[in-house]
C-alpha positions as CSV (number, residue, x, y, z in Angstrom):
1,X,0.0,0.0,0.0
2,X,1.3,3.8,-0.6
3,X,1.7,5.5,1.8
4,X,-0.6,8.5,2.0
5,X,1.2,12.2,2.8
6,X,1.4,15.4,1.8
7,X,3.6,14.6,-1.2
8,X,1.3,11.7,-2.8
9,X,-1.8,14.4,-1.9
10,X,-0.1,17.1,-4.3
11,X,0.9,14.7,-6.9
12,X,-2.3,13.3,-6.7
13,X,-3.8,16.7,-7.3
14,X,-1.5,17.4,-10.4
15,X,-2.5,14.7,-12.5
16,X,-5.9,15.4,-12.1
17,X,-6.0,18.9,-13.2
18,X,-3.8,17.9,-15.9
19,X,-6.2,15.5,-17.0
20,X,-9.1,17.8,-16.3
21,X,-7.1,20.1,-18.9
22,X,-6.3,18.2,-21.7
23,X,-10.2,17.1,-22.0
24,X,-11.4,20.5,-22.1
25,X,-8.6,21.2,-24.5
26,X,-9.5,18.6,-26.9
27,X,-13.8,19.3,-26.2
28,X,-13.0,22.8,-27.2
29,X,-11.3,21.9,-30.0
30,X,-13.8,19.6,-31.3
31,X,-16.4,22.4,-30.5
32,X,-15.0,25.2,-32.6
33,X,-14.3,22.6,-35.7
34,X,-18.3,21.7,-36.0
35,X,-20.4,23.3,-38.3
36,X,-23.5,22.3,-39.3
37,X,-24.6,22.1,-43.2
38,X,-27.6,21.9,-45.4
39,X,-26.6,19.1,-47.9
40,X,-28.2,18.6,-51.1
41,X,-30.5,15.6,-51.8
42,X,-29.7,13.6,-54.9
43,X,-31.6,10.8,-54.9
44,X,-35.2,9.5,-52.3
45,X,-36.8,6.1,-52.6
46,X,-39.2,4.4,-50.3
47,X,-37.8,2.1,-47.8
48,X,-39.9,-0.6,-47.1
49,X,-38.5,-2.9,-43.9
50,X,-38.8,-6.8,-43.8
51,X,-41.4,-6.4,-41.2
52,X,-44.0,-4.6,-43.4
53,X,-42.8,-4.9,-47.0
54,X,-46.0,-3.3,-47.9
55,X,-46.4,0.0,-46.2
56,X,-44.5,2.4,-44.7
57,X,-43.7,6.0,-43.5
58,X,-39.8,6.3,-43.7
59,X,-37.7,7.0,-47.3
60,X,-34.1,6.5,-47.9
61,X,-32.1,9.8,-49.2
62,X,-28.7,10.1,-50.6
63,X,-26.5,12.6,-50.4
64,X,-23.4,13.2,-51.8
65,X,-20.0,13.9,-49.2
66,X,-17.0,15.1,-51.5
67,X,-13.5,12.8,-49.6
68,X,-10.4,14.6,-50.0
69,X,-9.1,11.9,-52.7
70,X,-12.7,11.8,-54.4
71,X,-16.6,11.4,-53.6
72,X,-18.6,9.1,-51.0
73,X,-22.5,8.7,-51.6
74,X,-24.0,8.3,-47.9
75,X,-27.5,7.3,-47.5
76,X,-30.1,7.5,-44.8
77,X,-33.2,6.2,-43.7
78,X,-35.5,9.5,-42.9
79,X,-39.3,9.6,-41.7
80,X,-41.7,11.5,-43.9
81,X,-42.5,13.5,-41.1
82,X,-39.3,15.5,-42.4
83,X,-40.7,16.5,-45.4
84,X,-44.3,17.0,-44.7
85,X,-43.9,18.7,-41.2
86,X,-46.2,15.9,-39.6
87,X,-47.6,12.1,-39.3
88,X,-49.7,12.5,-42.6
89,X,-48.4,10.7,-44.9
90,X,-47.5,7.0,-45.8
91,X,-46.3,4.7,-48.5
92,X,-47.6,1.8,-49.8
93,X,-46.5,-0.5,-52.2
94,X,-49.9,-1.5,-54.6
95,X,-49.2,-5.2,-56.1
96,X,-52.0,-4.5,-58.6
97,X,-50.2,-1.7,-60.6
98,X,-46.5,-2.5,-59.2
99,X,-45.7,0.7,-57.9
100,X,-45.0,2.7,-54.6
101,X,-47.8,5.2,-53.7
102,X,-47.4,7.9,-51.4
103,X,-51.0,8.7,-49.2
104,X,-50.7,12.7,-47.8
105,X,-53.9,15.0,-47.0
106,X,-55.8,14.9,-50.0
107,X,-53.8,13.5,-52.7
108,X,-52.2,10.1,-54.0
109,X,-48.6,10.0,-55.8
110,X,-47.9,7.2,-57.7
111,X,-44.3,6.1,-58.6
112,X,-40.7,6.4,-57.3
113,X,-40.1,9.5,-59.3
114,X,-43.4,11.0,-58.6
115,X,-42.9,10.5,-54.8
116,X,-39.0,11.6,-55.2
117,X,-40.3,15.0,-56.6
118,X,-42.9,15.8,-54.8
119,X,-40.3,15.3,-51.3
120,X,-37.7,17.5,-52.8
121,X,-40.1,20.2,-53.5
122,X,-41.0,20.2,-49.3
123,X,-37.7,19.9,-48.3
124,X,-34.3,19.5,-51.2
125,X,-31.4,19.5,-48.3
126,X,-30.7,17.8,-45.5
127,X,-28.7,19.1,-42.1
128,X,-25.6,17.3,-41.2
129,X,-23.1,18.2,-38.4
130,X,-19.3,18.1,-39.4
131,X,-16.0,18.5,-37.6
132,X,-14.6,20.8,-39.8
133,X,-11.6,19.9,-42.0
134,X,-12.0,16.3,-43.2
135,X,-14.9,16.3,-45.7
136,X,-16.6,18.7,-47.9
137,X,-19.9,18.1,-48.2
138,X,-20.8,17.7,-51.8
139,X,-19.1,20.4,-53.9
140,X,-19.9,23.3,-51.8
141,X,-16.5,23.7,-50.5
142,X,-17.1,23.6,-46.5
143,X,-15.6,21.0,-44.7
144,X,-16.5,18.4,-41.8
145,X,-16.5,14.8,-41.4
146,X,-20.2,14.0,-41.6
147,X,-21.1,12.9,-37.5
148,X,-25.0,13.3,-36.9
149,X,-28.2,14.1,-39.0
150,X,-30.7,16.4,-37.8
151,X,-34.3,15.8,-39.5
């Protein structure tokens, strides 16, 4: 066992407030380097899950992240409630004329392209946090590696 004194209480004390500063050194660091970003859309589809294959409320969007040595395509799973601004809406996939159709207030979409334009007309971006400095998003020039989606 160490013995406890005055000496082990000081150097006790030291590493802790060293360690207390090098986390808030790196938290700052992190803090200043995040920017969030509106990210264009390229491409929506239904996403239909194994448990319903027929209906459902969520899409999958891409979006395009420009890499230092090139271009990644990310994609990810969003609730309609993003683009319409509420529960409204759902999808469901009718077996009689093999298409997705998208159910809102009032009117019927039918097909993946007619679904796809009528969501980027509500909403054409979606709002990514980046840590500045290892990613552009797209071809917009501002940098971040992409860490959380806000919808």
């Amino acid at each position: 066992m160490i013995p406890f004194n005055e000496y082990t209480l000081v150097a006790g004390l030291f590493v802790f407030l060293v360690a207390v500063f090098l986390t808030s050194y790196a938290f700052v660091r992190v803090v200043k380097r995040t920017k969030y970003v509106n990210v264009p859309l390229e491409k929506i589809q239904p996403y239909f899950s194994y448990g319903s294959p027929m209906k459902t409320g969520y899409v999958e969007c891409c979006f395009q992240v420009g890499v230092k040595r090139g271009k990644s395509y990310l994609s990810e799973i969003i609730p309609l409630a993003y683009f319409m601004g509420s529960d409204e809406g759902f999808i469901i996939f009718d077996v009689s004329i093999d298409f997705p159709v998208l159910y809102t207030t009032g009117e019927k979409i039918v097909g993946e392209e007619a679904i796809e334009h009528f969501l980027l007309q509500k909403k054409s971006a979606l709002t990514v946090k980046f840590v500045s400095g290892e990613y552009t998003p797209g071809e917009h020039g501002q940098g971040g590696i992409p860490t959380e989606r806000f919808f």
